[in-house]
C-alpha positions as CSV (number, residue, x, y, z in Angstrom):
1,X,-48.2,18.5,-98.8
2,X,-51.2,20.1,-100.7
3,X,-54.6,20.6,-98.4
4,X,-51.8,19.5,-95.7
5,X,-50.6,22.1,-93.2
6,X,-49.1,20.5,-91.1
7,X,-46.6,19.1,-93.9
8,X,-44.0,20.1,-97.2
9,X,-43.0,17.5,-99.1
10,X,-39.1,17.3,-99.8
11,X,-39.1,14.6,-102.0
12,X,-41.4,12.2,-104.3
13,X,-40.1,8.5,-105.8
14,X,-41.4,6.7,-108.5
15,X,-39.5,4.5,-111.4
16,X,-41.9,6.4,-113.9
17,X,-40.5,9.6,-114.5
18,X,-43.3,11.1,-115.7
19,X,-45.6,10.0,-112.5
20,X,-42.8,11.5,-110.4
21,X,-43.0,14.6,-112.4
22,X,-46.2,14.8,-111.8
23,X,-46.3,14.2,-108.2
24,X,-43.5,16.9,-107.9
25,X,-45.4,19.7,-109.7
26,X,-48.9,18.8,-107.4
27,X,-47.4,18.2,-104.5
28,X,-45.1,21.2,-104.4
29,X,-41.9,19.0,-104.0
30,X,-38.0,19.6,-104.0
31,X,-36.9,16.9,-105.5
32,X,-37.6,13.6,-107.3
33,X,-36.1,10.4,-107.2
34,X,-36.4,7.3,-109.0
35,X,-36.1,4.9,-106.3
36,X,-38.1,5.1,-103.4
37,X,-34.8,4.3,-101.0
38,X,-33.3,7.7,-101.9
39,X,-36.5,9.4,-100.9
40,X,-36.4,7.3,-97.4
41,X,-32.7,8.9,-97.2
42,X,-33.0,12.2,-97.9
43,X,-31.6,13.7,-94.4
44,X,-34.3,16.8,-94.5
45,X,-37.3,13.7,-94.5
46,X,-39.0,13.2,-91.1
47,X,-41.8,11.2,-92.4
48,X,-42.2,8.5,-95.2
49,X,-46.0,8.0,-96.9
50,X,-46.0,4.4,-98.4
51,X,-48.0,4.1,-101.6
52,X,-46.5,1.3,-103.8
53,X,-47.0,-1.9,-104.7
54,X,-48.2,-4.4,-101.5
55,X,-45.1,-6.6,-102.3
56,X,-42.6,-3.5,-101.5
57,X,-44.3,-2.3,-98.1
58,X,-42.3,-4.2,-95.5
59,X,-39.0,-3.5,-97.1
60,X,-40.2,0.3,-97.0
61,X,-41.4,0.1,-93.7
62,X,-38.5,-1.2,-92.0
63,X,-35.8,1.0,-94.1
64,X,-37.7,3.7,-92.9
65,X,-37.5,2.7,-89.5
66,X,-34.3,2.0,-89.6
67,X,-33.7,5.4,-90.3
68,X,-35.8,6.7,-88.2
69,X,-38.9,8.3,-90.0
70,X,-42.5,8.3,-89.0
71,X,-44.4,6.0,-91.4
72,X,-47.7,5.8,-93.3
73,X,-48.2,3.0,-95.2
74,X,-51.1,1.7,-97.3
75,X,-52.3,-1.5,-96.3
76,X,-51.0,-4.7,-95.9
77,X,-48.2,-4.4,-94.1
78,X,-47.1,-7.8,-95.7
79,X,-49.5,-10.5,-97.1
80,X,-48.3,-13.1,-94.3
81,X,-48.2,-12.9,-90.6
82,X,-44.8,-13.1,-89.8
83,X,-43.2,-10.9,-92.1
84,X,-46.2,-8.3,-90.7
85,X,-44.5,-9.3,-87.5
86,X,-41.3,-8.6,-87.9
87,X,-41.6,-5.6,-89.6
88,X,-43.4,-4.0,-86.8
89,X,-41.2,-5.2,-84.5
90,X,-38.7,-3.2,-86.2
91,X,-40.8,0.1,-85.8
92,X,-41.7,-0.6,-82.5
93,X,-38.0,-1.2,-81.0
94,X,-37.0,2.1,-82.9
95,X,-40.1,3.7,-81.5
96,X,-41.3,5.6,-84.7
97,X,-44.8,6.4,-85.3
98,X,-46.6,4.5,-87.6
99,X,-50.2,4.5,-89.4
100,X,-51.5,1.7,-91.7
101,X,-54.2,2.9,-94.2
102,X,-57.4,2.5,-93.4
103,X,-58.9,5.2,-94.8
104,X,-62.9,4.8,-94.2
105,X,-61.8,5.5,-90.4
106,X,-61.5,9.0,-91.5
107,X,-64.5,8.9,-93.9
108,X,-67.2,11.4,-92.0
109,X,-69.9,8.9,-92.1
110,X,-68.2,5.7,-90.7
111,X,-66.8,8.2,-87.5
112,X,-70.1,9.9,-87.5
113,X,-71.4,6.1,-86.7
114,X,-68.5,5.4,-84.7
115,X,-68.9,8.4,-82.6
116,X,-72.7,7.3,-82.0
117,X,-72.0,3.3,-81.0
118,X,-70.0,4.6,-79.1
119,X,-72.8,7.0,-77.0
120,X,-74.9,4.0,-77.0
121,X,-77.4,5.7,-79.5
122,X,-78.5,2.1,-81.3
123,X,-78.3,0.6,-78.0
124,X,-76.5,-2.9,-77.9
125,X,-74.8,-4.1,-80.9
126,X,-76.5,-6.9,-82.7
127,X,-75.5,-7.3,-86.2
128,X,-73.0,-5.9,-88.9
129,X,-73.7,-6.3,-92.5
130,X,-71.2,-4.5,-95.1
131,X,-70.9,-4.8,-99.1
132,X,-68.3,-4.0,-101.4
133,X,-68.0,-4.6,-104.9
134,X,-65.6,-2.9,-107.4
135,X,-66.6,-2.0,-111.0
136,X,-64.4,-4.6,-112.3
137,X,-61.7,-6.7,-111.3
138,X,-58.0,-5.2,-111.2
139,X,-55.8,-6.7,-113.8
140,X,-54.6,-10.6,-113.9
141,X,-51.1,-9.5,-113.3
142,X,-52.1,-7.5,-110.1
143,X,-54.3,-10.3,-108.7
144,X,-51.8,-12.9,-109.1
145,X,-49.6,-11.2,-106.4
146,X,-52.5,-9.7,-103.8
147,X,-52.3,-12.3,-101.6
148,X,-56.3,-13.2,-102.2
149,X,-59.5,-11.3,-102.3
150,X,-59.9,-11.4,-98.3
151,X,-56.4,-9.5,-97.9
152,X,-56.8,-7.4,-101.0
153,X,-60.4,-6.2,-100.6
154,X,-62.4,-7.6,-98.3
155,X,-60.0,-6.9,-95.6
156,X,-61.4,-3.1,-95.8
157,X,-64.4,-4.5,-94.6
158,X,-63.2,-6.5,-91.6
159,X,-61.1,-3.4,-90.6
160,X,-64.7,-1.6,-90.5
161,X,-66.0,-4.3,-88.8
162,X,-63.3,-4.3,-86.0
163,X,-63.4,0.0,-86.0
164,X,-67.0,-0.2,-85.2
165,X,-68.4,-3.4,-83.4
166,X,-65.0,-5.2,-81.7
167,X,-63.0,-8.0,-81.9
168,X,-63.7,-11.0,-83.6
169,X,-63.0,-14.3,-83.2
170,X,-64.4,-16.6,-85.6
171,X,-64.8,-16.4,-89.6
172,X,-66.3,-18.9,-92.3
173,X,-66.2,-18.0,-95.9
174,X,-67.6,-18.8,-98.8
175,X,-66.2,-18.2,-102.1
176,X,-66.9,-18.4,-105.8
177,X,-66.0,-17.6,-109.4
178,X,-68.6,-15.6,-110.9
179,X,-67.1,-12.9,-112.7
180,X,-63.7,-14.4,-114.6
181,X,-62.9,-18.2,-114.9
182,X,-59.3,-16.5,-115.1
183,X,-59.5,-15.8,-111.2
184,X,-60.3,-19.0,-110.3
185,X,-57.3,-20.1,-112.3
186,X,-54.9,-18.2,-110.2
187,X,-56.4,-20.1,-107.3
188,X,-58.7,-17.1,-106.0
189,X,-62.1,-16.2,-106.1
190,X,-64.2,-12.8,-107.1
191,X,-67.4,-13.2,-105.2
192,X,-67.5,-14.0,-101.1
193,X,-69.7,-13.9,-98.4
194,X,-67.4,-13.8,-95.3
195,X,-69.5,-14.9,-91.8
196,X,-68.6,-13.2,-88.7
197,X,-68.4,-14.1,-84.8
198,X,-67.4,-10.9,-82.8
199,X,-65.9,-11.7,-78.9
200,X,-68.6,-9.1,-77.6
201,X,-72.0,-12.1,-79.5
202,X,-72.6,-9.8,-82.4
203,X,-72.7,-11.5,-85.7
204,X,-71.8,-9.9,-89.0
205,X,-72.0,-10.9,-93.0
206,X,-69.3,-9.1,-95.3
207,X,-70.0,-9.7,-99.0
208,X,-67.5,-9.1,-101.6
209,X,-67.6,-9.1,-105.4
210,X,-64.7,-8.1,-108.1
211,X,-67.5,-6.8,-110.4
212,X,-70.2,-4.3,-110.2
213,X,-71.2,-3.2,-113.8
214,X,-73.2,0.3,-112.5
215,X,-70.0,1.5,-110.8
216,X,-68.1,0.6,-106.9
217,X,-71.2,-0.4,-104.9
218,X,-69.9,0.0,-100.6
219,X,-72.5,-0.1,-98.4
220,X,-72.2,-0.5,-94.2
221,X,-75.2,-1.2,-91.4
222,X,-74.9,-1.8,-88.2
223,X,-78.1,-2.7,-85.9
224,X,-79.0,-2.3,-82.7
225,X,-81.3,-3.3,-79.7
226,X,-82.2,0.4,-80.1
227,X,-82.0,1.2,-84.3
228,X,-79.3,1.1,-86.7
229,X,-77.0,3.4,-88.5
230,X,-76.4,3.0,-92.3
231,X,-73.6,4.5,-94.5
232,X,-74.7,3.9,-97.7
233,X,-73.6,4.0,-101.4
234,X,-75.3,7.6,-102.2
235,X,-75.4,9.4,-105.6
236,X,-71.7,10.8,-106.2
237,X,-74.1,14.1,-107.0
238,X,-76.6,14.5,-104.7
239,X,-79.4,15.1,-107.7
240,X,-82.5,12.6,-108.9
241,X,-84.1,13.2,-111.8
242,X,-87.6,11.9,-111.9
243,X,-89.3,11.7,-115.0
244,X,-89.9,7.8,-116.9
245,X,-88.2,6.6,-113.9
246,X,-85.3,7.8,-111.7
247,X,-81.9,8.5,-112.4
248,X,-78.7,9.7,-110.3
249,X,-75.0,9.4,-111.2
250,X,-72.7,6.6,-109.3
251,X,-69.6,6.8,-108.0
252,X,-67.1,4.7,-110.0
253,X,-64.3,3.9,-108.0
254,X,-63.1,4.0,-104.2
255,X,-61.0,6.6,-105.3
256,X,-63.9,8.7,-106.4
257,X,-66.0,8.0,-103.2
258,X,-63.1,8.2,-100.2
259,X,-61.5,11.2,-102.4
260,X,-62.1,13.1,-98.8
261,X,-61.4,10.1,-96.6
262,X,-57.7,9.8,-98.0
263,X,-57.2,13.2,-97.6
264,X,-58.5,13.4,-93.7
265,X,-56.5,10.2,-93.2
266,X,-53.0,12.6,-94.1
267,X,-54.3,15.4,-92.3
268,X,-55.2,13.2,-89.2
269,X,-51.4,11.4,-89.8
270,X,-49.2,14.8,-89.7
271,X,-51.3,16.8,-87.1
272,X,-50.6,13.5,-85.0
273,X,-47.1,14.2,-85.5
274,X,-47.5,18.0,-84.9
275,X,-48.8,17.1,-81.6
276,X,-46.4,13.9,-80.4
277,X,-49.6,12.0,-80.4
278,X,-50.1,8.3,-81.5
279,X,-51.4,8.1,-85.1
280,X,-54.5,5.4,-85.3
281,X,-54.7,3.3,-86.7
282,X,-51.4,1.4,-86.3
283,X,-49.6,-1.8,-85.9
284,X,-52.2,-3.8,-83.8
285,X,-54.8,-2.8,-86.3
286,X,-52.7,-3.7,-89.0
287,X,-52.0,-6.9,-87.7
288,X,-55.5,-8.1,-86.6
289,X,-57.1,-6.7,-89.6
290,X,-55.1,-9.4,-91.7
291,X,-55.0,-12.2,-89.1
292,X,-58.9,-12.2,-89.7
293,X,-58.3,-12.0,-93.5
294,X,-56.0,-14.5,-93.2
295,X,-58.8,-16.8,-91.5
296,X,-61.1,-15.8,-93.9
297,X,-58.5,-17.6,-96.2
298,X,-58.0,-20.6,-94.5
299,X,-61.8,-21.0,-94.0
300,X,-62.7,-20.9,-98.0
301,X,-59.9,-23.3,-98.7
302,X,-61.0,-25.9,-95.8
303,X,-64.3,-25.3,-96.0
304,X,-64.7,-24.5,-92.3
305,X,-65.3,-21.8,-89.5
306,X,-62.0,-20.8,-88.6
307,X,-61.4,-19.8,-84.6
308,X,-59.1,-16.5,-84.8
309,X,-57.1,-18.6,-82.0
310,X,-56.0,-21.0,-84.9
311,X,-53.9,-18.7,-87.1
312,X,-50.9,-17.6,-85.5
């Protein structure tokens, strides 16, 4: 794989021909297939990187399995507990190694940050506060089948939140629609702020919001008894121009800012491999990452706190 040494890529799938040409000429691959199952097959293929539509993952995921592949797989696994369940069942009983995509683990700030918690550098763990907003909100279409703006976008958030303060164990939401009366007539919202309880008495505020008309705004504190550490949403060039006032250019997209993060998360995934280690994260992470998105949901729509206990 390109920037990847520890992999070659033998085969790319995609039902657009021309994306799959593509892939095959960057990537340096063999061969190309239109349907990702082929790919899966292909007898020289030791391991499977899952990039399609949330809807597809499980049944990648466990036909991989099945056939004994190592797996990385964008996040969800599945947009409901007990397909999730299942599905890693599968790859745990055939004992393949699996990663799920949470790519701001790899992101040098956030394990910077983790790396200091960690050595007790802000003392005891107080309080989490994390912001995301996209530029604008992903197509109608898309939204319709993303299972909610807690398990589509906030859920990067709570996987932070987990990755560097704990466990939590009770959520209440708050929703609205702010950006597009559209959204709410799907039955979702585009703006949230998501309360947080963590096992260990820290407390912690996600907000969320499908619009951001200066560019994708992702911003993460967390504070201590002894100072707090801050991964913040810094120029995409690290210039300011002073003059009338102050300018600096914006990053537009996640894809723009965790360009690096995506790659490290690859590197991180095959030199796990390499080495017969345990990629991270992986199936619990996975799975309590969307059981707290999940309570998030259950919280807007009853209007409640919701005990992590309680969804099952």
């Amino acid at each position: 794989m390109l920037g990847v040494a520890e992999a070659r890529v033998l085969a790319v799938a995609d039902p657009n021909t021309q994306a799959a040409e593509a892939a095959r000429t960057l990537l340096r691959a063999e061969k190309v297939y239109a349907e990702p199952e082929e790919a899966i097959r292909h007898p020289g293929v030791e391991a499977v990187v899952i990039v399609t539509p949330t809807d597809t993952h499980a049944r990648y995921i466990e036909l991989a399995a099945l056939a004994g592949k190592a797996i990385f797989c964008e996040k969800p696994v599945a947009k409901d507990l007990g397909e999730t369940r299942r599905v890693l069942e599968v790859v745990r009983r055939k004992g393949v190694p699996f990663q799920i995509g949470f790519q701001r683990r790899y992101d040098p700030p956030y394990q910077q940050a983790k790396s200091k918690i960690e050595a007790g550098e802000i003392g005891q763990v107080e309080q989490f506060i994390a912001v995301m907003r996209d530029p604008a909100p992903a197509p109608l279409e898309y939204l319709k089948g993303s299972g909610g703006i807690f398990i589509d976008q906030s859920i990067h958030d709570i996987d932070c939140a987990r990755f560097l303060v704990g466990e939590v164990e009770e959520v209440h939401a708050w929703g609205a629609v702010r950006v597009d009366p559209q959204i709410g007539e799907i039955g979702d919202v585009d703006t949230t702020n998501l309360s947080l309880r963590f096992t260990n008495g820290a407390l912690g505020v996600i907000q969320n919001s499908r619009r951001a008309v200066y560019g994708y705004d992702v911003r993460t504190e967390v504070f201590g008894s002894g100072g707090k550490l801050v991964m913040d949403a810094t120029p995409k060039t690290p210039l300011w121009q002073y003059g009338s006032g102050v300018k600096a250019d914006h990053y537009h997209f996640f894809m723009d800012r965790f360009k690096e993060a995506y790659r490290l998360e690859l590197e991180a995934f095959f030199r796990f491999l390499s080495r017969g280690e345990t990629p991270t994260p992986g199936a619990r992470d996975a799975l309590e990452s969307l059981r707290i998105a999940l309570a998030a949901t259950r919280s807007l729509k009853e209007g409640r706190a919701v005990r992590l206990e309680e969804v099952t």
